[in-house]
N, C-alpha and C positions, 0 to 999 in steps of 0.2 A: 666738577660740580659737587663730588661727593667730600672733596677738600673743606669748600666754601660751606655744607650743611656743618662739616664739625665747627670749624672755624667758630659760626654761627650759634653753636649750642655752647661753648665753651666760655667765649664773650657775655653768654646772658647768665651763665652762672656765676661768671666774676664778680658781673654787676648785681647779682642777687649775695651773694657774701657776704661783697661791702655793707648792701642795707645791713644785714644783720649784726654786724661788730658796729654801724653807724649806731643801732637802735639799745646796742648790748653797754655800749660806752654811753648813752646819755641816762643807760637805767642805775648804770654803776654811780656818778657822779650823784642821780638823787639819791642813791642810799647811803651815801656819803663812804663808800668804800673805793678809795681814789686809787689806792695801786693798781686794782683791777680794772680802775678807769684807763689808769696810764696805758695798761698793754693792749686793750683794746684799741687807744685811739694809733699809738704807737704801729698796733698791726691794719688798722684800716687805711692810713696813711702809704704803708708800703703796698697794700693789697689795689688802691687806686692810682699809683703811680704804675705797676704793673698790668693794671686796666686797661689805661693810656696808652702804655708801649704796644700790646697784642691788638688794640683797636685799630692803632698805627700802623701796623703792619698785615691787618688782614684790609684797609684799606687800597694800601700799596699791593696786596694783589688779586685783592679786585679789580682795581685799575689795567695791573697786568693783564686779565683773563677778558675784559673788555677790551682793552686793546687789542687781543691775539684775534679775537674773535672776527672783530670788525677785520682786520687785515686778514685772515680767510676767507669771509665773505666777497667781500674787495676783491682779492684775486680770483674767486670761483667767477664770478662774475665778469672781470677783462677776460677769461680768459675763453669763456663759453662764448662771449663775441668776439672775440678774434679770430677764434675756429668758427664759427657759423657756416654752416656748407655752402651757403649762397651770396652772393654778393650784397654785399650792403653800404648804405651810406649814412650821413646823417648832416640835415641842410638846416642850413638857417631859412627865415622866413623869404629870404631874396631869392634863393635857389645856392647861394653861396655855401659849399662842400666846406662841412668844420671836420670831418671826422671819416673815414673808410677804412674797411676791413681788406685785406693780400687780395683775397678774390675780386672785390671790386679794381680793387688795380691794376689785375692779371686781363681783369674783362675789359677795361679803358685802353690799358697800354702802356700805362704810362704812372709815378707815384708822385707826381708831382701836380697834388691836386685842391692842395689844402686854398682855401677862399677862391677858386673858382667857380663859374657858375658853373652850374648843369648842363643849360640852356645852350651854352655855348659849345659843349661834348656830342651832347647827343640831342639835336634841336628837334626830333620827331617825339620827346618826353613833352606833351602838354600843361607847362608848369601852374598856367592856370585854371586850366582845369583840375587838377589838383588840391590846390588851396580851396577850391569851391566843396570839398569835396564834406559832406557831414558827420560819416562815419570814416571806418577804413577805407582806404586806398584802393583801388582796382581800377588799372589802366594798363594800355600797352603802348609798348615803343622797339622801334629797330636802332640795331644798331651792329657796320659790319659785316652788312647779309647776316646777323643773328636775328631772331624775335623771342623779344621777351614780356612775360607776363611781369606788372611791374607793384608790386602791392606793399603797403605799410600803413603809418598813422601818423597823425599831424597829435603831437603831445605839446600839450600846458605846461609851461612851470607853475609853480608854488604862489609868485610873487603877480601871475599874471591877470590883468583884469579887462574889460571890455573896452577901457579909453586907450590901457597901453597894452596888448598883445604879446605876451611872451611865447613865442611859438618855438617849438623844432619838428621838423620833417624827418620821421624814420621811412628809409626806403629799404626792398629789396627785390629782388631781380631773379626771375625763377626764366631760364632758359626753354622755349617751347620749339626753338629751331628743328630739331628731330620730329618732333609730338607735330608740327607742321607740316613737314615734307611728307610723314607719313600720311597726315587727314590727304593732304590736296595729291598724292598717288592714287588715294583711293577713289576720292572723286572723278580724277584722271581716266582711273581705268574702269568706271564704273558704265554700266552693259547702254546703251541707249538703243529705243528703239524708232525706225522707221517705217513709214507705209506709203510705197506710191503706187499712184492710180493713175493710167491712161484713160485720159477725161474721153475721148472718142474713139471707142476703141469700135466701137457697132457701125458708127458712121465711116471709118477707116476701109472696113471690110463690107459695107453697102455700096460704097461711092468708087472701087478699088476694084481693077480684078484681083484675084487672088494671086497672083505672082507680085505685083506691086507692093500689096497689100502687107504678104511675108516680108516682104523686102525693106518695107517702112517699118516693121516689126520687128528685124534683125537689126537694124541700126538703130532705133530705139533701146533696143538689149545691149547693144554694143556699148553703146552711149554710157547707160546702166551701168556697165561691168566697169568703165575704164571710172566713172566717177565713184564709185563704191571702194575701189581698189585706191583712194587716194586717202581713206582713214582704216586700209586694212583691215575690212568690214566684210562682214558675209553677206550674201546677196539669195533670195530665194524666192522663187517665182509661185505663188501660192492660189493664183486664180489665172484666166486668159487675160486678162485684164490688170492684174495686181499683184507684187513685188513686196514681199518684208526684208526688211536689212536690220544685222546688228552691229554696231559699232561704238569704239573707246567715248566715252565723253571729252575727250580731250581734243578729237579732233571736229569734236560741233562747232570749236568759232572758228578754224578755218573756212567750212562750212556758210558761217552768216559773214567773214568778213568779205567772200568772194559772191555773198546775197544770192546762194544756191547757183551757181552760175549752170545749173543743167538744166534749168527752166528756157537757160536761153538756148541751150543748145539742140534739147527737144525740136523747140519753138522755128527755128530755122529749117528743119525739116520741112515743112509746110510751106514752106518760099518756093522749094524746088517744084510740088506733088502740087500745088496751089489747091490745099485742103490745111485746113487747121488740124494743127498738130500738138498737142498740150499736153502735160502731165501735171499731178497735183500730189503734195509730198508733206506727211502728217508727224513729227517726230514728238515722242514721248522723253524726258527726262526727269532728271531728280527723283525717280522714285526705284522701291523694285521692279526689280523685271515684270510681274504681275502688273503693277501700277503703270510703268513705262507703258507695257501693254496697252492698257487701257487710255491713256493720255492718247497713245499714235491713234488711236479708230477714232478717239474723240475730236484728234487734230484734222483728219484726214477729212471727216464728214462737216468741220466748219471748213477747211480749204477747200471743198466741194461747194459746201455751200452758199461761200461769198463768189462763184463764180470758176474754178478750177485756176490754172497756169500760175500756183503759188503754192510755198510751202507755210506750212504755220508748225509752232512750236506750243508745246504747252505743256507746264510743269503741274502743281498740288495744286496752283491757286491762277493764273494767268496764261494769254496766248502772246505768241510773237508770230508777225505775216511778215512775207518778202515774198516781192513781185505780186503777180496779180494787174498784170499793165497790158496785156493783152485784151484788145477787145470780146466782148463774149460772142459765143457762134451759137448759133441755133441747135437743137436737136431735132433729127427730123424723126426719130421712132415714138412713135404714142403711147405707148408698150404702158409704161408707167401713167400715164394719165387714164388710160383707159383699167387699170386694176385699181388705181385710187376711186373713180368715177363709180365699180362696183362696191367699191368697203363702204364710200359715202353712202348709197342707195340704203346699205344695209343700216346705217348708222342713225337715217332718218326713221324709216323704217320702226325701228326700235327704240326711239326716243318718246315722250309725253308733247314737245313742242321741241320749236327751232327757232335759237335767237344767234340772229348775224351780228359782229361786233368787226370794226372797223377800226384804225387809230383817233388818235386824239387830233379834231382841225379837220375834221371827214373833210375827203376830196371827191373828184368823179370817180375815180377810178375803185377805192372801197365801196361806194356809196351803188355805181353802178352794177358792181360784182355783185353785192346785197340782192338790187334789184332784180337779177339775170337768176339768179341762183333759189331765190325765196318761189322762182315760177315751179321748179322740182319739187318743191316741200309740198304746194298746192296739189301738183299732180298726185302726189304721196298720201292723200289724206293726211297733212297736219298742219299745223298752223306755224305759221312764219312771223317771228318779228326782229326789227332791224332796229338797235340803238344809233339813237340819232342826237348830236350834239347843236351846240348854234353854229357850226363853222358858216361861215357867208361864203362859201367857197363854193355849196351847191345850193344853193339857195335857188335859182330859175330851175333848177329838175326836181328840187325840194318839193317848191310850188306847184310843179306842174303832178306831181304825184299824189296831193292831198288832194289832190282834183278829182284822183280816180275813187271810184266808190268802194270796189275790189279791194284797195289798201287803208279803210277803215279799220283801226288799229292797226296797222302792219309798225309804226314808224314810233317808238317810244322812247324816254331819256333814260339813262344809266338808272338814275333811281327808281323806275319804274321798272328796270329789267330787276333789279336787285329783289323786287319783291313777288316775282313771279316765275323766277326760276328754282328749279329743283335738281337733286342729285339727278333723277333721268332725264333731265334737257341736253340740248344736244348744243353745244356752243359754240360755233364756227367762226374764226380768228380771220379775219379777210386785210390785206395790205400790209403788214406788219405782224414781224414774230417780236418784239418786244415789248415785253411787262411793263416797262415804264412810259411807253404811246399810248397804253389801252384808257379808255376815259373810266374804268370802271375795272381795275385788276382782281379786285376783289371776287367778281364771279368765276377768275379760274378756282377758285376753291370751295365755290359750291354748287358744283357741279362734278360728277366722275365721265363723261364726255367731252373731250376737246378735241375740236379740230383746228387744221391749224393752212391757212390757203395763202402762198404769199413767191412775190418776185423777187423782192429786195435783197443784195448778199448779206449771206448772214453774219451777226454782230456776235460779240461774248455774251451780252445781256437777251436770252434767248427763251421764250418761252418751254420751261420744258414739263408742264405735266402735262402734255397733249396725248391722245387716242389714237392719233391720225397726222400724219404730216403731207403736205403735196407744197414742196419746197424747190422752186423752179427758177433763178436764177436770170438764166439763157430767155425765159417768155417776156415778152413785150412789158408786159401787165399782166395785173390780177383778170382784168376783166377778157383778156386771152385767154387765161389759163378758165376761166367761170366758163366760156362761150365753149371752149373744148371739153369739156365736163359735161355741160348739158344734153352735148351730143351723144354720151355715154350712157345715160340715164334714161331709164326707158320711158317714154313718157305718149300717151296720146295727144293730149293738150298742147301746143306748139306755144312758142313766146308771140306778145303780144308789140307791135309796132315800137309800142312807149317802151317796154322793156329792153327791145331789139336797141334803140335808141340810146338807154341808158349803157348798154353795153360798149357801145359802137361809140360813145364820148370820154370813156373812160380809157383806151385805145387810143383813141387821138390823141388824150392827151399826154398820156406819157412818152408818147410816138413821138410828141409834136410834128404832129399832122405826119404821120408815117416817115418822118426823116432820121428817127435814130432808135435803135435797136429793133429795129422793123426787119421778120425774115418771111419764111412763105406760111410758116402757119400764123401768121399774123394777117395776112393777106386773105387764107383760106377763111379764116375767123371772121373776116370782115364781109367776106364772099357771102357766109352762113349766114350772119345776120340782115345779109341784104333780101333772103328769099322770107321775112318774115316782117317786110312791110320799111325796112329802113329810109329814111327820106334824110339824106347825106344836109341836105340846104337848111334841112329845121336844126339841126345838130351846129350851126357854125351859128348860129342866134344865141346857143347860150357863150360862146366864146364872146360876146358881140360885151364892149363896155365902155362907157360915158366920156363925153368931153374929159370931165376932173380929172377922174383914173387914167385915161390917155394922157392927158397932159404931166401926171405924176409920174408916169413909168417914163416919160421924156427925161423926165429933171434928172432920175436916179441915171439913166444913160449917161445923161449926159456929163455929169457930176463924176462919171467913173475913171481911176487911173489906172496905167499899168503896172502892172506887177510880172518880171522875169519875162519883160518883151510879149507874151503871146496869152500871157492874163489878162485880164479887168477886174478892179475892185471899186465898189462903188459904196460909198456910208451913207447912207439917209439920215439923218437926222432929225430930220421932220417927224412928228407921228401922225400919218394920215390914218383914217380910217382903212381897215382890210388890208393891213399892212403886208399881213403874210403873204397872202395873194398877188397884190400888188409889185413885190418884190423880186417873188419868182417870176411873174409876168417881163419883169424888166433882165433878170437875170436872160431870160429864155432871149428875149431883145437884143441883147449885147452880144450872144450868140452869133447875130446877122452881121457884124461888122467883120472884115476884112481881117487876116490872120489872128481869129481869136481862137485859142483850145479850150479855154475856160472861164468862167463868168463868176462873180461872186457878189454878192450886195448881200451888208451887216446895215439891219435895222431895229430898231426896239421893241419890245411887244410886251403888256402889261411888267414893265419894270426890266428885263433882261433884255440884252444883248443877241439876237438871232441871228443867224446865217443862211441864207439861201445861195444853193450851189449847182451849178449849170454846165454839163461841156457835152458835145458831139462827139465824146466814144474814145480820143486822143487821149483825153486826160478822165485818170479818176480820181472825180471830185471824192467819192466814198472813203477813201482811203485820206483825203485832207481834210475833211469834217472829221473823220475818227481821232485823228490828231486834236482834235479840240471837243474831243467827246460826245463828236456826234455819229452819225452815221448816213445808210442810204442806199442808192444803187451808184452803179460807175459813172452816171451820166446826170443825176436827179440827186441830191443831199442838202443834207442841213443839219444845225448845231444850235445846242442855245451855249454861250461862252459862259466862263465864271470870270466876268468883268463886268461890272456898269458901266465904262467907260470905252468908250468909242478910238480914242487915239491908240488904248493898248488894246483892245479886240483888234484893231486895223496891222497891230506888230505883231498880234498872237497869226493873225490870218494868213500876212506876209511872210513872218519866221516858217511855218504848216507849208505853205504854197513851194518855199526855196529847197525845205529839206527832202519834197516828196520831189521834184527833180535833180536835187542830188542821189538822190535813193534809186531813180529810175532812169539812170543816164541819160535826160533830156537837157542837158545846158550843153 
């Protein structure tokens, strides 16, 4: 460089000389003194012949030093990608290899690569995904049992434009096979936790003498010890009742693919001892041990909830159920309903007003509980009122209650509740723990009082700012669980015939007519309301319904096929008036036919696709609606589907129906 500066100053002095002897010889010639012309021109002459040659030759090594230069760059360049420490390539726009680096070859296997495709090496490289791609590259591909992170950039030439596409593909290939085995070790051995609860453990040692009783208790532990020891898990007995286990995350899907098989094995016990015998099994994952923690109590009290003899799973955001196929058993200690019966007393008590709230399509059974229950708030000094929707569902006890003069205002709509509730009302949740049933969600949050009264197993979608839960699974009904309550409550005023009535139909009906999940406190319950005026014959009036509707629940009968031999699926099509009704009436119908476990009838209702879901205790329907996003109890469900369409709700229904019998070894 410092060459070329002289170079440079020496060439402009030449050409500055010349002017001078150019300027010096034509001043000579006007003064007419020619000799001094001569050597003048004599010497500018040799002095730009001499120009020429030095300009020539600082030309010539310019050239050189542009040349040298470029050919260093040149080579800095091959040679920093040929060493690149990672594998590389470089593709035409087809996936056709123009070009690799030793390591990309050492990683194929092979150097014989030039216009081959990609595609055809390592077919798990998504090429068009790829090409889609707008910025850099990021994508992954195996290959070899390797895994690699695969990243570069799709580069432009010069020449290229949007009609003709001059593309090349730089790729390269950053090996993650290590950085792999180590994430999924860790996840592998990462702490999981468990929590089981023997669902009967009071009724075990009520029903038992005590030698038995141990005896059913030691091989329950046994049972315990031998399945815990099959993921090398600690096992620790932490209540009379209740068992925490810690174990590898690695070995939970042997765990789901054998679908907890110690539920079955529990479960057998009870064949011999002819007493129900269950456990219910809550596991925490994916999180800290803290977090795990709290998922297992969290899983354990929804596996309780939906009725015990199952386990659930539940990670940050989601549950997983297996089993849960066991019919429910009764409990026969009051213990819990009788300490709820005093928290409620106090809760009335210390509220401004009490408003009962029921689901969305009020039936007998919330509607009746309302009824049974609003008679306590009376006895209480406070006022009672019951949101009441249009469902046509109670429409004849509807009627017969605006009758009474007593329930001038008792019976108001969501809007009306919304404007006369306060933070101290007291808001009691009847048939349903889910937010998205309630005709009116909006008043769990204005109010700091909730309660929460309900039979149905419990869903993920659960209401949970409540005050108070009385979450009862195992009872008939709401209006069971209302009628055992009241009995708790101290009260002088006794229920009144019409109430008694209202109770005593909301009972029947999810009984249907005492034939399924009917035990002896269902019977006691029915006992109770008989000494307060019950008249069994007025109560089957409101079951009583029209030529039409008789003739409609015929057609959906009859119209129904089978599904996996021991099903009925029926489609309505039609849209009759009180369709919802109507359907379940017809599901409960198809019930009566000769080896059926389960009923199903999909009919329309303003615009969606609904499901009514029917079986005798065999099969749980709950568990087939949750498949299509709905829910319920084991015996009574329903779904509204995400389809308008009837042929694929009928596939969605079918697919739900086959896979909860593969699930539950029934084929």
């Amino acid at each position: 460089m410092k060459k070329r500066l002289v170079n440079n100053s020496l060439r402009h002095g030449i050409i500055f000389a010349d002017l001078i002897l150019l300027i010096m010889s034509v001043y000579s010639i006007i003064n007419g003194d020619f000799n001094s012309s001569l050597i003048f021109a004599v010497s500018f002459c040799i002095l730009v012949i001499y120009t020429f040659i030095v300009i020539k030759k600082s030309r010539s090594d310019f050239s050189k030093y542009v040349k040298m230069i470029t050919e260093e760059r040149e080579g800095m360049s091959g040679d920093a990608i040929s060493k690149f420490p990672l594998p590389m390539a470089v593709l035409q726009i087809n996936g056709q290899i123009s070009w690799f680096n030793d390591l990309f070859s050492e990683m194929v296997g092979t150097g014989e690569l030039y216009n081959v495709i990609i595609g055809e090496i390592m077919p798990e490289l998504r090429w068009s995904e790829i090409l889609k791609s707008t910025g850099s590259i990021y994508t992954y591909a195996s290959y070899k049992g390797h895994k690699y992170n695969v990243v570069g950039d799709i580069i432009k030439s010069s020449i290229s434009t949007p009609e003709k596409p001059d593309l090349t593909v730089l790729l390269y290939f950053i090996d993650k096979t290590e950085t792999e085995n180590l994430r999924k070790r860790y996840e592998n051995e990462k702490t999981d936790i468990a929590i089981i609860n023997i669902d009967n453990y009071d009724e075990i040692f009520q029903k038992m003498d005590d030698a038995e009783a141990q005896q059913t208790m030691s091989k329950i532990n046994k049972y315990l010890i031998a399945w815990v020891s099959e993921s090398k898990g600690v096992l620790k007995k932490t209540e009379r009742d209740r068992y925490l286990i810690l174990f590898e995350h690695q070995y939970l899907k042997d765990y789901i693919q054998k679908k907890f098989d110690i539920l079955e094995r529990v479960r057998s016990l009870g064949e011999s001892i002819k007493l129900p015998v269950t456990i219910s099994i809550g596991v925490g994952v994916s999180g800290t041990l803290l977090e795990n923690n709290a998922y297992a109590r969290a899983a354990i009290d929804m596996a309780l909830g939906r009725g015990g003899d199952q386990a659930a799973i539940k990670d940050s955001s989601q549950y997983s159920f297996f089993g849960g196929i066991a019919k429910d058993y009764e409990k026969s200690t009051r213990v819990k309903t009788r300490a709820f019966s005093v928290a409620l007393r106090d809760f009335i008590l210390n509220s401004d007003k009490v408003i009962f709230m029921g689901h969305q399509g009020l039936d007998y059974d919330a509607f009746g509980a309302a009824l049974g229950l609003q008679r306590a708030v009376r006895v209480l000094d406070k006022v009672p009122y019951i949101i009441v929707d249009h469902s046509p569902a109670i429409k004849p006890l509807k009627d017969e209650a605006e009758k009474i003069e007593e329930y001038a205002g008792l019976m108001i709509s969501p809007e009306e509740a919304a404007g006369i509730i306060t933070m101290n009302t007291l808001l009691v949740i009847l048939d349903t723990h889910r937010p998205s049933m309630l005709p009116n969600a909006d008043l769990l949050n204005k109010t700091t009082k909730v309660v929460l009264i309900d039979h149905h197993r419990r869903s993920t979608d659960f209401i949970s700012s409540t005050s108070l839960i009385y979450h009862e699974p195992y009872a008939s009904s709401s209006c069971e669980m209302a009628t055992e309550i009241l009995q708790y409550i101290d009260s002088d005023k006794k229920l009144t015939p019409f109430e008694a009535k209202a109770l005593y139909v909301g009972i029947l009906m999810d009984t249907k007519n005492f034939t399924v999940k009917t035990g002896v406190r269902t019977f006691e319950s029915a006992s109770y309301l008989r000494r307060y005026g019950l008249n069994t014959s007025e109560v089957r009036k409101l079951f009583n319904t029209d030529k039409d509707n008789y003739a409609r629940r015929a057609h959906i009968v009859e119209n129904s096929v089978s599904v996996c031999d021991n099903m009925l699926v029926s489609v309505c099509r039609e849209n009759y008036p009180n369709m919802r009704v109507i359907s379940s009436q017809a599901a409960d119908e198809m019930l009566n036919i000769s080896g059926i476990s389960g009923a199903f009838v999909l009919y329309k209702s303003e615009g969606d696709i609904c499901l009514s879901a029917r079986s005798l205790g065999d099969v749980n329907v709950q568990i087939i609606a949750e498949k299509l996003g709905g829910g319920g109890h084991a015996t009574v469900a329903g779904a509204q589907l995400k389809t308008k369409d009837f042929d694929e709700a009928f596939t969605l229904l079918e697919n739900a129906i086959t896979e909860y019998i593969k699930e539950n070894g029934k084929d």
